[in-house]
Residue frames as qw, qx, qy, qz and C-alpha x, y, z in Angstrom:
[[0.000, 0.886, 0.463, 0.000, 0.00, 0.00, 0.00],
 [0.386, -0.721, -0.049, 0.573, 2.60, 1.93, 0.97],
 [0.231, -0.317, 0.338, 0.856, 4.24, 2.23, -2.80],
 [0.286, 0.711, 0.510, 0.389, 0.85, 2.08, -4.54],
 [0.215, -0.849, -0.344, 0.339, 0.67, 5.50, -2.36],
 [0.121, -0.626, 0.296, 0.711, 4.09, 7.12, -3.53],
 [0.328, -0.042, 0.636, 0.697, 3.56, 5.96, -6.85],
 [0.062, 0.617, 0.774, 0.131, 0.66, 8.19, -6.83],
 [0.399, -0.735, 0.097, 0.540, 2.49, 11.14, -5.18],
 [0.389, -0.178, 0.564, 0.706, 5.23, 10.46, -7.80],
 [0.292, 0.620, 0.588, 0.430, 2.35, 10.29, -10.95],
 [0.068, 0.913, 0.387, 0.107, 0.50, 13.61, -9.64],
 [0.293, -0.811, 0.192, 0.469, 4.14, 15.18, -9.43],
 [0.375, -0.180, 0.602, 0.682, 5.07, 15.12, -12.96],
 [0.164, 0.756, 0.575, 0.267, 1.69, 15.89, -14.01],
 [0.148, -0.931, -0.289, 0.166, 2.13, 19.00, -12.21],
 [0.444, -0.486, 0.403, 0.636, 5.32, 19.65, -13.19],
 [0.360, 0.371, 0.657, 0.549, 3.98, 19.26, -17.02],
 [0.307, 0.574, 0.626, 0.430, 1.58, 21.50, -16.38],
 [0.355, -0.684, 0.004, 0.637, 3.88, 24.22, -14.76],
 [0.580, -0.106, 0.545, 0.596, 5.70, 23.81, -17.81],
 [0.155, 0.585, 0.645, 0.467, 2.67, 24.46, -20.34],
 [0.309, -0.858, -0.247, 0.329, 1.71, 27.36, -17.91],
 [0.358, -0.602, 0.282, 0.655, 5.29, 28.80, -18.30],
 [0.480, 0.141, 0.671, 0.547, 4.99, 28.09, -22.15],
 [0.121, 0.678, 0.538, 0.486, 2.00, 29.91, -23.23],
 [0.191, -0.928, -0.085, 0.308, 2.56, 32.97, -20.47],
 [0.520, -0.259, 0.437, 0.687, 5.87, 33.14, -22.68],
 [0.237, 0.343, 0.614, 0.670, 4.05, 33.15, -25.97],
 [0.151, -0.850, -0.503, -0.047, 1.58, 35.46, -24.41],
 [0.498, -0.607, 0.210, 0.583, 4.63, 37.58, -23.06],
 [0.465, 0.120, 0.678, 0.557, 6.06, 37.28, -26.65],
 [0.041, 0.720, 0.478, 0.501, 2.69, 39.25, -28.32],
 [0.207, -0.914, -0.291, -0.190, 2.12, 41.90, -26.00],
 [0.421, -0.866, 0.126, 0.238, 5.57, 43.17, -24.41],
 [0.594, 0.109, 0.485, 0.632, 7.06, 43.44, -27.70],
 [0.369, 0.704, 0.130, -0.593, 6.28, 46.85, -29.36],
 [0.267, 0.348, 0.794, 0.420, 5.26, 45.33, -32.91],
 [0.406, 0.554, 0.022, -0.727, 3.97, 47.22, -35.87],
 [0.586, 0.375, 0.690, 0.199, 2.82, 45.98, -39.21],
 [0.080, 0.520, -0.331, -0.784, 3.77, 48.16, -42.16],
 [0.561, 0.319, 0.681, 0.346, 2.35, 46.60, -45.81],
 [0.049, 0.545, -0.426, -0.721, 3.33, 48.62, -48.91],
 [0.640, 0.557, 0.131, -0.513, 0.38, 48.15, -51.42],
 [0.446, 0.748, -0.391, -0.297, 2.70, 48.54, -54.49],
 [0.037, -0.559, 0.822, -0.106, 5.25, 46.47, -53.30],
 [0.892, -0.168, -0.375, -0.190, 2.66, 43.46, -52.24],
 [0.495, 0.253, -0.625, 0.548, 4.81, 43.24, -49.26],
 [0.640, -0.643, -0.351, -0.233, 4.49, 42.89, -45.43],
 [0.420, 0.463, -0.552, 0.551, 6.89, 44.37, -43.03],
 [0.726, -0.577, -0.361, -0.099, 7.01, 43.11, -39.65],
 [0.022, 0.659, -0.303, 0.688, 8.47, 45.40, -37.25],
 [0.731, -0.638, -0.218, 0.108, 9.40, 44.54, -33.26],
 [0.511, -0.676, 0.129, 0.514, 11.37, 47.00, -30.84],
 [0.399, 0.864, 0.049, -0.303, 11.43, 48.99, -33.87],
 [0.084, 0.493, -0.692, -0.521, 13.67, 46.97, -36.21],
 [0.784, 0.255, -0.390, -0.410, 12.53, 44.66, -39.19],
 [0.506, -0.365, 0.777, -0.080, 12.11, 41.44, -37.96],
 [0.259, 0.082, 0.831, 0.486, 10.71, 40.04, -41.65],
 [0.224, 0.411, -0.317, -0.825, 9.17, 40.46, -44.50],
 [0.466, 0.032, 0.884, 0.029, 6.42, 38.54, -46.06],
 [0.012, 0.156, 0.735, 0.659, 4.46, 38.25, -49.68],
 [0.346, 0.575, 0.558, -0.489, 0.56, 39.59, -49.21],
 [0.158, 0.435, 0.734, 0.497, -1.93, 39.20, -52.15],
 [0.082, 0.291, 0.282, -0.910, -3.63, 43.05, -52.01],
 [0.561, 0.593, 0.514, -0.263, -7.28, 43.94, -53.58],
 [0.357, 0.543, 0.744, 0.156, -7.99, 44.52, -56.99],
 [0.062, 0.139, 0.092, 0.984, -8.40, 48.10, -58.57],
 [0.430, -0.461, -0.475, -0.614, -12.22, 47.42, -58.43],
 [0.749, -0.611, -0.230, -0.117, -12.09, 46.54, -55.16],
 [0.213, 0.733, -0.413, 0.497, -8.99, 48.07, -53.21],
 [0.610, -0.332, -0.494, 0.524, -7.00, 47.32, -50.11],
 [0.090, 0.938, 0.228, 0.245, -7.59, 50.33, -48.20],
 [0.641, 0.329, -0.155, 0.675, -4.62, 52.51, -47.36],
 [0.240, -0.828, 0.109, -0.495, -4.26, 54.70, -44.06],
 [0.265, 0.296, -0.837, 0.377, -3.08, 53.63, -40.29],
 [0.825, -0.333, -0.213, -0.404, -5.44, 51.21, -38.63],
 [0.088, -0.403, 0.872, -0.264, -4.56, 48.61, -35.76],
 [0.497, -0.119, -0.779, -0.363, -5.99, 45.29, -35.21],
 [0.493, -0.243, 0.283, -0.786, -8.90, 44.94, -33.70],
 [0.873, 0.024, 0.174, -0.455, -9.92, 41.07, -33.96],
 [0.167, -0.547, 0.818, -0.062, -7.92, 37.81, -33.47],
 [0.838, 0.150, 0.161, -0.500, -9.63, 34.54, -35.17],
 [0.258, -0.232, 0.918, 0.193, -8.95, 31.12, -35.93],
 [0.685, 0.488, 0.132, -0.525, -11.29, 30.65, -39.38],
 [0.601, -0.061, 0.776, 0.181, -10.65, 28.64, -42.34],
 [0.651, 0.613, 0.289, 0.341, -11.86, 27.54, -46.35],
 [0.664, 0.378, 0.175, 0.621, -10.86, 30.58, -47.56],
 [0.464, -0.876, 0.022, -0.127, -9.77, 32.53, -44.74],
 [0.595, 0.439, -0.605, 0.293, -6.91, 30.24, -44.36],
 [0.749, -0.394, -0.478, 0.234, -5.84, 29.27, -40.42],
 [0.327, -0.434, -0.380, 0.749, -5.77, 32.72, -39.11],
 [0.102, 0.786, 0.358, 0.493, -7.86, 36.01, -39.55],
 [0.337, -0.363, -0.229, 0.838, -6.59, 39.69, -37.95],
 [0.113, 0.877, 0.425, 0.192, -9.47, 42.01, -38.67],
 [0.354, 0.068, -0.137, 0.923, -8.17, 45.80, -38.92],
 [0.008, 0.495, 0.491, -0.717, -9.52, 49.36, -37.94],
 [0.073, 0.132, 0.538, 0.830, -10.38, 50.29, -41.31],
 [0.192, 0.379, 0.666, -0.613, -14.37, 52.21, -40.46],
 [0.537, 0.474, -0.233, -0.658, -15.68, 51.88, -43.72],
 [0.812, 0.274, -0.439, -0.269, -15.82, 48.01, -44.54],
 [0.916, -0.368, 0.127, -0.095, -14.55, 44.50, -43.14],
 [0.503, 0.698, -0.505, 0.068, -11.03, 44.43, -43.91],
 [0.688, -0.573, 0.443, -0.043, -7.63, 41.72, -42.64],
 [0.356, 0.611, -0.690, -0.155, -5.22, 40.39, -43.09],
 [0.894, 0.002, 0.344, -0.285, -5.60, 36.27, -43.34],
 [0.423, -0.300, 0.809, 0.278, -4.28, 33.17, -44.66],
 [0.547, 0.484, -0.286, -0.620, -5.57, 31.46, -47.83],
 [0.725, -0.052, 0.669, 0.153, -6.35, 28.18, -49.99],
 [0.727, 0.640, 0.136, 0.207, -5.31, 29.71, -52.71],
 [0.714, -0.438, 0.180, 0.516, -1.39, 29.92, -52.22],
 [0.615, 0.375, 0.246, 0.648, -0.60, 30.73, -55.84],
 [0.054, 0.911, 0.363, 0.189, -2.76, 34.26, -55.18],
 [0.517, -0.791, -0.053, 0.323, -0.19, 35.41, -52.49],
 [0.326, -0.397, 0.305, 0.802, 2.20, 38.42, -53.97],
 [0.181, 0.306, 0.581, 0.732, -0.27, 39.13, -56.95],
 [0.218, 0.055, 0.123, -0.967, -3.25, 41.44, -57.13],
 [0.313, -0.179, -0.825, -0.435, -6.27, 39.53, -56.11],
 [0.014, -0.358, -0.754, 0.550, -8.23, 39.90, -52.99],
 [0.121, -0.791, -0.563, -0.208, -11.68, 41.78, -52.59],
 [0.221, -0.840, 0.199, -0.453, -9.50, 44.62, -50.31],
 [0.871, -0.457, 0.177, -0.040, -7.99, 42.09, -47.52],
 [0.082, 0.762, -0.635, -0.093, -4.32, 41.07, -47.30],
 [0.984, 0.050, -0.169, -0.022, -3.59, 37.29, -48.29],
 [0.036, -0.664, 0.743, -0.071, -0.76, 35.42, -46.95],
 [0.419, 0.313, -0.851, 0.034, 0.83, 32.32, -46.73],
 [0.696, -0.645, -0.076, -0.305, -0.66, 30.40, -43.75],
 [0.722, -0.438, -0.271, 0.463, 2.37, 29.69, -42.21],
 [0.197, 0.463, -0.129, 0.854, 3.44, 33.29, -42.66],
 [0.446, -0.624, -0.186, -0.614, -0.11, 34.37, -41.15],
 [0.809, -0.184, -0.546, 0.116, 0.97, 31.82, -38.57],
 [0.617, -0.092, -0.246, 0.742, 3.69, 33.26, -37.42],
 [0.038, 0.397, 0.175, 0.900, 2.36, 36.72, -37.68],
 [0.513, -0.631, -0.463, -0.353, -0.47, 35.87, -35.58],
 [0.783, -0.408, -0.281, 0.375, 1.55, 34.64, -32.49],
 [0.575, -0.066, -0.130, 0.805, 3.49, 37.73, -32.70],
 [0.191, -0.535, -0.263, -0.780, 0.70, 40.39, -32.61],
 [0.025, -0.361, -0.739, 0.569, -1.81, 41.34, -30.11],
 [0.191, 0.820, 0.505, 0.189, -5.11, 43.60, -30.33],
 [0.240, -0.913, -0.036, 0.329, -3.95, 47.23, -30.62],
 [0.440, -0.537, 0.326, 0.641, -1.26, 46.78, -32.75],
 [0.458, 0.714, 0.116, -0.516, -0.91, 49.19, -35.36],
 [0.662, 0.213, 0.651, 0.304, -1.24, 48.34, -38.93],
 [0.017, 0.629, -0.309, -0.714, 0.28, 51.00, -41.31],
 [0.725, 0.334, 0.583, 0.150, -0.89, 50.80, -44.79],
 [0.187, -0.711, 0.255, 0.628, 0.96, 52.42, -47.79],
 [0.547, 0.497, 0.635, 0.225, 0.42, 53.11, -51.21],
 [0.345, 0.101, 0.206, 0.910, 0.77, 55.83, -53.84],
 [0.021, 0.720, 0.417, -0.555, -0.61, 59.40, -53.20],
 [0.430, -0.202, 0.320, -0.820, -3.12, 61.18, -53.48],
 [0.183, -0.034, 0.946, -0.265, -4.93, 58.13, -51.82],
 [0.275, 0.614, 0.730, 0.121, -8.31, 59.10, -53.56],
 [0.054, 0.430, 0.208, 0.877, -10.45, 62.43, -54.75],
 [0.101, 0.422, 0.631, -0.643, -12.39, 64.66, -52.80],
 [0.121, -0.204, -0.446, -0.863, -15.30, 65.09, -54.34],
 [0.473, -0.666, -0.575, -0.040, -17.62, 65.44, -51.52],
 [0.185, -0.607, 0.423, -0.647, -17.78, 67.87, -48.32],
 [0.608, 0.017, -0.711, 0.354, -16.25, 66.25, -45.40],
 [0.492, -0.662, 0.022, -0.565, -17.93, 66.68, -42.14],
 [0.232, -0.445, 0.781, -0.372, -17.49, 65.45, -38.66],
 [0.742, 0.159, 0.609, -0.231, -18.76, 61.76, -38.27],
 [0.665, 0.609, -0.416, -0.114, -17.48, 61.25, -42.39],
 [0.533, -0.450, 0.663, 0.270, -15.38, 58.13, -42.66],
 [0.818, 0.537, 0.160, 0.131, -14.13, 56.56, -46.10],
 [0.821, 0.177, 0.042, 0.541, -10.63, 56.71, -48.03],
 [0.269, 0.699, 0.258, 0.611, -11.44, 60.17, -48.61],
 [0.118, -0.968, -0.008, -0.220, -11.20, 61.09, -45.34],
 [0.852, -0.212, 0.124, 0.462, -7.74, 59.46, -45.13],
 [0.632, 0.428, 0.197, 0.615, -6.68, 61.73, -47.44],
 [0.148, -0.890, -0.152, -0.404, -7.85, 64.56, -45.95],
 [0.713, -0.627, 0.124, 0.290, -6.10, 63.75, -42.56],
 [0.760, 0.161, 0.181, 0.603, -3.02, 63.20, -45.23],
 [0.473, 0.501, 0.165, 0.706, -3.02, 66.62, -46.34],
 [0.177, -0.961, 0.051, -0.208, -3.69, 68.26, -43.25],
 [0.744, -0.597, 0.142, 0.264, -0.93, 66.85, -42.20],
 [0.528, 0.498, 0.364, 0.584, 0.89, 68.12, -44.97],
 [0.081, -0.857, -0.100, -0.499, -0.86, 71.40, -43.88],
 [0.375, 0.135, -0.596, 0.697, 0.79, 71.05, -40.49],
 [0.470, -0.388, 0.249, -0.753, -2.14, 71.77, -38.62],
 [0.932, -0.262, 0.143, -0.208, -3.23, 67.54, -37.55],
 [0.000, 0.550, -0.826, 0.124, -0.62, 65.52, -35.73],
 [0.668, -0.100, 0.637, -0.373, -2.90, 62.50, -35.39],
 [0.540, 0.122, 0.793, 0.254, -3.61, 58.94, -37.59],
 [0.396, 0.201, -0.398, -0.803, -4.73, 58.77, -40.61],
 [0.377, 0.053, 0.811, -0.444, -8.16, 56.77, -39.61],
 [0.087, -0.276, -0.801, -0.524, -10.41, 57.69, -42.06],
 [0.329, -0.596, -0.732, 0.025, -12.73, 59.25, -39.32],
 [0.106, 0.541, 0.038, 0.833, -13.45, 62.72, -39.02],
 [0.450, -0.594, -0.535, 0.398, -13.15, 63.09, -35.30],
 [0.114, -0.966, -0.071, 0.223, -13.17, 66.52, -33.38],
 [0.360, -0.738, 0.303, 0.484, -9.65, 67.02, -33.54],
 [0.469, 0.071, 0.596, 0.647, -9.72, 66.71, -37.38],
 [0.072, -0.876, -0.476, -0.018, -12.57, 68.89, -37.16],
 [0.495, -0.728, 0.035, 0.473, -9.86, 71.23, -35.01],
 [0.445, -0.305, 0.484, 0.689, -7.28, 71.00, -37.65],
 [0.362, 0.442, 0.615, 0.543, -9.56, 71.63, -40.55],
 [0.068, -0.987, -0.138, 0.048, -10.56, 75.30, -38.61],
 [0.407, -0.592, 0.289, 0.633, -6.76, 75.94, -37.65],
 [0.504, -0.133, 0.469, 0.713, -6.61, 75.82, -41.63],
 [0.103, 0.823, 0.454, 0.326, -9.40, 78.11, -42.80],
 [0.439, -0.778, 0.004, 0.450, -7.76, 80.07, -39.99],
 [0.519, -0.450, 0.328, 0.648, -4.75, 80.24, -41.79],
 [0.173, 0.075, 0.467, 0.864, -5.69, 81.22, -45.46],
 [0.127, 0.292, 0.295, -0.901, -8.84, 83.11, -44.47],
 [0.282, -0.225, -0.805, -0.472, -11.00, 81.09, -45.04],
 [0.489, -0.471, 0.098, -0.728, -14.35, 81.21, -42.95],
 [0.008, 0.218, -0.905, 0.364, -14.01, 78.96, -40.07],
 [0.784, -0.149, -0.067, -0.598, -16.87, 76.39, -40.11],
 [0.546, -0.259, 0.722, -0.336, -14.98, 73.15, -39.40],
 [0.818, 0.285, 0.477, -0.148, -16.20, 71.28, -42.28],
 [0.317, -0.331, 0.623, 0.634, -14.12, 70.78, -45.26],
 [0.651, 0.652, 0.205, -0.329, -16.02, 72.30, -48.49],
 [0.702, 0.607, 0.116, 0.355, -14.99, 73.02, -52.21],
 [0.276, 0.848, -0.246, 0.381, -12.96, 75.91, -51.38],
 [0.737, -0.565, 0.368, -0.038, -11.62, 74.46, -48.03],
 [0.910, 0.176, 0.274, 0.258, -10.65, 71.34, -50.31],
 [0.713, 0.617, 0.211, 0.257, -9.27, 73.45, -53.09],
 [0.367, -0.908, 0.139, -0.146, -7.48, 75.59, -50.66],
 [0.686, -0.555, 0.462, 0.087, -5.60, 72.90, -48.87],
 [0.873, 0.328, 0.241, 0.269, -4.59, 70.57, -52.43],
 [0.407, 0.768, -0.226, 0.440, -3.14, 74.28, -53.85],
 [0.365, -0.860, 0.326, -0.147, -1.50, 75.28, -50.00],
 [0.714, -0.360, 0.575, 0.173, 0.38, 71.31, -50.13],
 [0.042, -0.569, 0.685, 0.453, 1.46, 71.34, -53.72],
 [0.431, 0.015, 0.901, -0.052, -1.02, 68.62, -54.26],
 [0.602, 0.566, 0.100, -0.554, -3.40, 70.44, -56.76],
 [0.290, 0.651, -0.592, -0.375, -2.93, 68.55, -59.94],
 [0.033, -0.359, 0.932, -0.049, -2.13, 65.27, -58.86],
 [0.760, -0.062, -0.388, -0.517, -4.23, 62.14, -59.96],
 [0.751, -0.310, 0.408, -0.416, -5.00, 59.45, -57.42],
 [0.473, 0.260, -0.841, -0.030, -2.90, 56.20, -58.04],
 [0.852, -0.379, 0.007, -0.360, -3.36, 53.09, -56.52],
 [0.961, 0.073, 0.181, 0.198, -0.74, 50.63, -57.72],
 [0.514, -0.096, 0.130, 0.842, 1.23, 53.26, -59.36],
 [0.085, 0.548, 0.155, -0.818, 0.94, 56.92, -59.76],
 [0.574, 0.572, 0.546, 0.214, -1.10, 58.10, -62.94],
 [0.265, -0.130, 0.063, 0.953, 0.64, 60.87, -64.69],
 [0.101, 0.669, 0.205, -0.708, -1.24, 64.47, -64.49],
 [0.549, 0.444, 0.521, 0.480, -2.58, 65.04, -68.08],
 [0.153, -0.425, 0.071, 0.889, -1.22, 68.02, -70.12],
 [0.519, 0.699, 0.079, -0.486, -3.65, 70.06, -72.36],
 [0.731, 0.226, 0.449, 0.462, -2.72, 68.49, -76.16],
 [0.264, -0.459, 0.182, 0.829, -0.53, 71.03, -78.20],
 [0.491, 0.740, 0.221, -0.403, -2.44, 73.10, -80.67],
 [0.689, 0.397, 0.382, 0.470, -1.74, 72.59, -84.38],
 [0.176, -0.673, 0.052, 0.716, -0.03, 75.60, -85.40],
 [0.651, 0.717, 0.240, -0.059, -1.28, 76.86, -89.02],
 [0.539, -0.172, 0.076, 0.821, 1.59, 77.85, -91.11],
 [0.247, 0.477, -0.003, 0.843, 2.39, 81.54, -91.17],
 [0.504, -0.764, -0.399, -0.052, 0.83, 81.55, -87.86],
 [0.728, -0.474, -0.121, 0.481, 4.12, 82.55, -86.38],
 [0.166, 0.862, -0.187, -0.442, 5.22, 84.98, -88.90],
 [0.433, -0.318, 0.793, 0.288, 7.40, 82.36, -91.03],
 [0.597, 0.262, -0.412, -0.636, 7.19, 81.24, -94.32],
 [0.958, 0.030, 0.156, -0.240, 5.29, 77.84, -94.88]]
């Protein structure tokens, strides 16, 4: 009786010792996501993921971006949603902040797709990239997206409560304008609200806070930006007026 006893002692001490072990393991990997400062950079053009801890590159991975019809959207978001999903999700989903549509970055069963231009807006990867990507995130961390400017047109007035690309851009060029020091969210909070008086302020404009035509057309000419066509993939060049036929003796010359 005596060694059924220790060898019962003995069992439920190596269990516990395993499952010190596992304990210590996954507070590690937990440790690992969240007291790292990780960022997530992805460069549109490039089809490319940079994965940033304690602010050097710790790798680089291949992401399938949307479609012209159906873009990846481009500003600085952080993730907001952590999921184990599947078919064609692939074996990990990271939902971003994007406040205009369901965007993330995920895995895939279509491998070939990953580094070409195919998604619906969402970032494809490998799943053992995504893998590895997962385990090294957390919620909160921020997910820079980057792509060729100007990021879209304004052809609307932008009010407070406005989100869409368009007001990414806006943010873009006040910051340009040096009057907003804050994300580019896409979400016309107060303090874009703030920055879009400081600049009516500054070229006397009437201070309403809301970004009209002449606000707009203001800020594009004040950052140098007037002119410039919205790219996505790559920049589209600025069309020039076509050069008038010249008649001869128009100049004074003989024919």
């Amino acid at each position: 009786m005596m060694w059924r006893g220790a060898g019962v002692l003995l069992t439920m001490a190596v269990m516990w010792l395993m499952l010190s072990g596992l304990h210590q393991l996954w507070g590690t990997t937990a440790l690992a996501a969240t007291s790292v400062d990780t960022k997530i950079v992805i460069n549109v053009p490039q089809r490319r993921l940079y994965l940033y801890r304690n602010h050097k590159l710790f790798q680089v991975y291949p992401v399938a971006v949307g479609k012209p019809e159906t873009p990846s959207p481009r500003g600085e978001f952080y993730i907001t949603q952590k999921a184990i999903w599947g078919d064609g999700f692939g074996t990990r989903w990271m939902r971003i902040s994007t406040p205009w549509g369901i965007y993330g970055i995920h895995g895939t069963n279509k491998p070939w797709s990953v580094g070409t231009v195919a998604s619906h807006g969402c970032f494809r990867m490998l799943n053992r990239d995504v893998e590895q990507v997962y385990a090294l995130v957390s919620i909160n961390t921020p997910v820079i997206v980057e792509g060729v400017t100007p990021y879209s047109a304004l052809k609307r007035a932008l009010s407070p409560g406005a989100i869409g690309q368009d007001v990414v851009e806006l943010q873009r060029l006040l910051r340009l304008a040096r009057t907003y020091p804050g994300p580019l969210s896409g979400i016309y909070t107060p303090s874009v609200e703030e920055a879009v008086r400081a600049f009516q302020t500054t070229v006397g404009l009437p201070v309403t806070g809301v970004a009209n035509e002449k606000t707009i057309a203001a800020l594009l000419t004040y950052t140098g930006q007037k002119g410039l066509k919205p790219g996505y993939l790559e920049r589209k060049p600025t069309p020039h007026p076509a050069p008038q036929e010249v008649k001869p003796g128009a100049l004074g010359g003989n024919a």
